[in-house]
N, C-alpha and C positions, 0 to 999 in steps of 0.2 A: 233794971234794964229790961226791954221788952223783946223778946224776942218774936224772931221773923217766924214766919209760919208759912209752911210752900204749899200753895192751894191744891189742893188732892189733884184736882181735874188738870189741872195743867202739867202735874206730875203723871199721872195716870196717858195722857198725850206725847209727853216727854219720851216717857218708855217703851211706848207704842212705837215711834218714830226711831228708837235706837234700837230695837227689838227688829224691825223691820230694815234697818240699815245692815243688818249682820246675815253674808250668804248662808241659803239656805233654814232660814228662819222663818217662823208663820207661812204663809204658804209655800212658800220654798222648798226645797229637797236638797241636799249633798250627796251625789255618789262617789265613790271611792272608789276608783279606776285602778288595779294593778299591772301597769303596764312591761311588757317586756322592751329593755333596749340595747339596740346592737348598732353597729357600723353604721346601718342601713335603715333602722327603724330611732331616729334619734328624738331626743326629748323635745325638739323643735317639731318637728312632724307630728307626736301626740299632741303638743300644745296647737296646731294648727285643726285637728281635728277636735279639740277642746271648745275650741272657739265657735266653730262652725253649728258642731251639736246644740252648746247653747244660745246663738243668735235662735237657733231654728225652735227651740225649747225655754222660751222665757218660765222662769220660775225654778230651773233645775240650775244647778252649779256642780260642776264636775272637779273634784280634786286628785291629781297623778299625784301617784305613789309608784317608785321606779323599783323595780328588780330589773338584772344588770346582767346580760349574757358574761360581760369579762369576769366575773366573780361565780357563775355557776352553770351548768347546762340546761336546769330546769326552771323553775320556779319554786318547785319542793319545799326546798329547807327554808323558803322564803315564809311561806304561807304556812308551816308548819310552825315557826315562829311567831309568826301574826296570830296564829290561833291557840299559842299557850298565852300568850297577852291578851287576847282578849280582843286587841286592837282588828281589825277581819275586815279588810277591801271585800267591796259590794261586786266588781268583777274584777276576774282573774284571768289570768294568762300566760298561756306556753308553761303548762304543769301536766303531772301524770293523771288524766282524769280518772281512770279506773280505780284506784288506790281511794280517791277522796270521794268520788261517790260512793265508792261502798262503805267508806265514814258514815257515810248522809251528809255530806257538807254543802252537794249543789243542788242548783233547784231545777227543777225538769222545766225544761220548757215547754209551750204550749203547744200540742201537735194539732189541735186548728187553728194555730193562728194561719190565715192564708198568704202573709208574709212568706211562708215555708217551703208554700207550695214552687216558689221558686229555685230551691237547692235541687239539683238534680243529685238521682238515686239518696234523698234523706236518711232513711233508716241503715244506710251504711255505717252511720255513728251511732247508731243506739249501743246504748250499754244495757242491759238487762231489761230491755224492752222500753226505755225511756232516752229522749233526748236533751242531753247537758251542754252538749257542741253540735257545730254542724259544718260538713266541708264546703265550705264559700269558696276554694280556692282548690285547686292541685296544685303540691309540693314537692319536685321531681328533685330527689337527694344523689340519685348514685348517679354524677354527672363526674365527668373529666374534663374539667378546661385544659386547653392543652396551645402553645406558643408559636402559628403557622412557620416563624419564620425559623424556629429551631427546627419544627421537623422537616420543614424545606431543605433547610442546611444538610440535617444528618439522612436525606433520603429517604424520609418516607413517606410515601403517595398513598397508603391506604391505609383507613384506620382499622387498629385491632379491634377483635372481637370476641377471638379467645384468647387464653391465656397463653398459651403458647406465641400468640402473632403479639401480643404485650410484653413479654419478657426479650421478642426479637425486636420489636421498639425501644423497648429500652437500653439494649448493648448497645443499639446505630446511636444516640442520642447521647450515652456515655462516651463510645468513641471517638464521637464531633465534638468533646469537649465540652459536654453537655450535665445539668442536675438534672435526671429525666423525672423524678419525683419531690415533688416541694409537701410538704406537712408542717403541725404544729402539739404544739403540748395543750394545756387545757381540758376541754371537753372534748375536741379533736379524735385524737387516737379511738374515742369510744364511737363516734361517727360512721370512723374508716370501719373499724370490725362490723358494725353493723351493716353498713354497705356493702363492701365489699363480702362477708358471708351472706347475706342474706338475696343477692343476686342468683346464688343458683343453689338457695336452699329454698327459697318459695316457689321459685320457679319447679322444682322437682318435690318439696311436698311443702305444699302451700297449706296444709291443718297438720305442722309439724308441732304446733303446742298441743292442739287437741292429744295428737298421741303419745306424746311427751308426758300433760297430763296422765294420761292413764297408763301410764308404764311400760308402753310399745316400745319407746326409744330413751336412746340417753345422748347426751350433747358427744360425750366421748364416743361413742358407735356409730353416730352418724356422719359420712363421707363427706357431705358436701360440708360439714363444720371442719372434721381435722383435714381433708385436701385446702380447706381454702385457709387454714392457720399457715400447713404448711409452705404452700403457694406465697402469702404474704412472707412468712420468713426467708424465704429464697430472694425474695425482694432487697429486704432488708442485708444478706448477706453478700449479695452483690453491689453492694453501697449506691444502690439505685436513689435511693430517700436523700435530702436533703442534712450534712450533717447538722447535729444540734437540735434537731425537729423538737423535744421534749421541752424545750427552754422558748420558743418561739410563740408567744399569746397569738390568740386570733384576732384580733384587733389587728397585729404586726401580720400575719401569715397573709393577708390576701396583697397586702402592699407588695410584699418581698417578691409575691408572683409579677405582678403586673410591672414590679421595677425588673424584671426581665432575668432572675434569679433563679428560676425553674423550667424545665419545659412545661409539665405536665402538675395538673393542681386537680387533687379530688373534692370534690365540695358538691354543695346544695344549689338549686336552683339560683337562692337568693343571690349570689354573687355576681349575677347579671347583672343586678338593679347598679353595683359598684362598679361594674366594668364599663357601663355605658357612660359613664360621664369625667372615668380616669383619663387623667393622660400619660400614654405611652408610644413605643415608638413600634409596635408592631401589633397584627394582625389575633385572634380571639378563635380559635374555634370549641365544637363539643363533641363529644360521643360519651356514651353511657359506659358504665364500669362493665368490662368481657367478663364473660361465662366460661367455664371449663371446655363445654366445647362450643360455646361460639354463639349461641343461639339466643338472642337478647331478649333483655329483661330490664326495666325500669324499675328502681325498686323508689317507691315515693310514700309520703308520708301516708300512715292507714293505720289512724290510731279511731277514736272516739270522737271527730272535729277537728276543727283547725281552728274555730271562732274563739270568742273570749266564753269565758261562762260565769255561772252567779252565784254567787254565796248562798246556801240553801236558807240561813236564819237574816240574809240583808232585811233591812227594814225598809228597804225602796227597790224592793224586785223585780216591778214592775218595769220601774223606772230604767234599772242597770239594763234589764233585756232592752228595752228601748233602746239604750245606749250602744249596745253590743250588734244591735241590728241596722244602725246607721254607720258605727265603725268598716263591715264587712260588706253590706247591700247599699248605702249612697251610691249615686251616679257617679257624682265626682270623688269625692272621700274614700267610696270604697276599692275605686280604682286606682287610685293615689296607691292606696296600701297594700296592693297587689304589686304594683309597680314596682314600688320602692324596696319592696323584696321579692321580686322579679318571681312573683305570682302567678299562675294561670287561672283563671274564674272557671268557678263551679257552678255558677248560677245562669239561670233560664227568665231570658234573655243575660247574655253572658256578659261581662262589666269590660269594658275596650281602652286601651290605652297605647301608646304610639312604641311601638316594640323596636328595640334596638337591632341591627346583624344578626347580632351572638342571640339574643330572645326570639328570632322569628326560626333559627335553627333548633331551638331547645323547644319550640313551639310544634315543629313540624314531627320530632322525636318523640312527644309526648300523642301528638295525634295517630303517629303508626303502631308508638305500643311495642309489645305488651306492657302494662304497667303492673306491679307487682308488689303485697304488700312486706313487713319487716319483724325479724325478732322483736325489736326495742317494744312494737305496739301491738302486731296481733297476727299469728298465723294460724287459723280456726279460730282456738281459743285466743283471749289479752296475755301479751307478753309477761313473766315474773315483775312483780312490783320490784321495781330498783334495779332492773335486768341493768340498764343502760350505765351504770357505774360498775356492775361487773363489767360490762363489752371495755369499759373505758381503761379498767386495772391491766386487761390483759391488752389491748391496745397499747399502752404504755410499754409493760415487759416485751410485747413483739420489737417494736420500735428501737427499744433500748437493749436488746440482748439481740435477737435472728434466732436462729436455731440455738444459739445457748441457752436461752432461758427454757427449754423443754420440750420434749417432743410434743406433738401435737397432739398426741390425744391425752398426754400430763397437763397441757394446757387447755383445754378441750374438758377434761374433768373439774378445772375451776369453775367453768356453768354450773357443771351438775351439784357441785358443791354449795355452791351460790344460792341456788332454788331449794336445795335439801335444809340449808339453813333457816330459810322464813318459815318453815316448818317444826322448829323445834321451841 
């Protein structure tokens, strides 16, 4: 019998042609996108910016890889997983940068590229003299949405500002029958402590890690920490909160508000982008989280960046940076994702998009300031790596106990405890 014989050259063609039929193959590239998704940032909007990057980039092929706000607050254990496998997304997102570049896991970005020269005040994200992120955006965290028609109801015409004039907001709003505090379990609780403490603890020492560091302070001696535990516990003991708050995911928490369940809802910027296109049956206002005595303070994201960043050993670095800098600076694209988590642009010429009621008031708040920055990221010095799951443990125990769960400065000493422990 004779057998057939497959002529080299047409094999050699053959392979050529299926070699070439597979993304990312011969001149082609794959990046590995780790994106973050929530309510507001969903796998439909990254697939929408997928699309767009590679119409405009033939040769590249972008593959999402999701980490999932409802399963964690960071990205952390995400990428810390991906990188005992081996498996390692080419960019990353919504993680502790400080922690992983002092790994060496990112890659510094270019400080001539003159793409850069766009970000106004740059070097605010440097980490030890190099940039891994950059703030494309302001992220105004210690917001109060609050329900015009309940505080109509229960009489109140002026919003608080200290604590004093919020705890007298909150009895009128109790008394009318009122939840004047809506919360949730999850990553939540660790949010509100940092919020809430850190309003009128950077406001009055804003290099409180610097001296923290160096043994000036301790979490437990410092006032603005155990007056503001205590304060929230007075909260909690006056069943201001909503009950059950521990059992409530965030996914559920922003619905419950807007289905008319709370007066008063603490949360992030981002909430905007949801409220603009909810339907409800009443009215959205904001004011920032009050100060002891009264004297405001925005406390917003001021960590390392707010952009994605790059895996320092990516084998397409280049490429991810490309990517990470059409996600946050497109005209359209990057506005989009501002948007859609009710963003404000950091960049020169600023990225413009059609601002709802509630956003042109959070807009107007953010323009008179002060803006202030947070425990969780950096007061002088970078926050303890893993601060934000201590603030979360003990968010929790406020929540769930008031003043039972311990005096304040017993609770107040779980920091000090906390940071004493990465030490040993």
């Amino acid at each position: 019998m004779t057998k057939f014989r497959f002529p080299k050259a047409l094999f050699l063609i053959l392979s050529l042609m299926a070699a070439l039929s597979v993304p990312g193959f011969a001149d082609g590239k794959v990046i590995n996108w780790q994106v973050w998704v929530t309510p507001n940032l969903t796998r439909d909007f990254y697939d929408g910016v997928v699309k767009a990057f590679e119409a405009k980039n033939p040769g590249l092929t972008v593959n999402i890889i999701e980490a999932n706000a409802a399963t964690d607050s960071q990205a952390n254990n995400f990428l810390k997983m991906r990188l005992a496998s081996g498996d390692v997304p080419d960019v990353w997102q919504n993680f502790d940068l400080a922690s992983f570049a002092e790994a060496g896991q990112l890659w510094a970005f270019p400080l001539n590229d003159p793409d850069l020269k766009k970000v106004n005040n740059l070097m605010a994200a440097e980490y030890k003299g190099k940039i891994y992120a950059f703030f494309n955006s302001v992220q105004p965290q210690s917001c109060i949405f609050y329900n015009k028609t309940m505080f109509k109801t229960a009489g109140i015409t002026t919003l608080p500002k200290s604590w004093s004039d919020f705890e007298a907001a909150c009895a009128k709003l109790q008394k009318a029958g009122f939840t004047p505090l809506i919360t949730g379990g999850e990553w939540v609780p660790g949010l509100q402590i940092n919020n809430w403490l850190s309003a009128d603890l950077a406001k009055n020492k804003p290099k409180f890690w610097t001296d923290f560091n160096a043994g000036k302070v301790t979490f437990a001696s410092t006032p603005e920490i155990t007056d503001g535990i205590a304060f929230l516990q007075r909260l909690v003991d006056k069943g201001y909160f909503n009950k059950g708050a521990l059992s409530i995911g965030y996914a559920d928490l922003q619905q419950q508000f807007l289905d008319g369940k709370g007066a008063m809802y603490p949360m992030g910027s981002w909430f905007t982008a949801a409220e603009a296109t909810a339907k409800k049956d009443f009215d959205v206002g904001v004011f920032t989280i009050p100060t002891k005595d009264g004297k405001p303070a925005l406390v917003a994201t001021a960590g390392y960046g707010n952009s994605p960043s790059v895996y320092a050993k990516s084998p397409v670095a280049a490429e991810a940076y490309k990517l990470v800098k059409f996600f946050v600076m497109d005209p359209v694209f990057g506005a989009k994702f501002i948007q859609v988590d009710g963003l404000f642009s950091n960049l020169n010429p600023p990225l413009v998009y059609e601002m709802s009621p509630l956003q042109k008031d959070l807009a107007a708040i953010v323009t008179k300031g002060p803006i202030v920055a947070n425990l969780q990221h950096r007061l002088g010095d970078p926050g303890a790596i893993g601060f934000f799951d201590s603030m979360t443990k003990v968010g929790q125990l406020i929540l769930a106990s008031g003043s039972k769960g311990g005096t304040p400065v017993e609770i107040a000493k779980q920091f000090d405890d906390y940071v004493a422990s990465l030490k040993q």
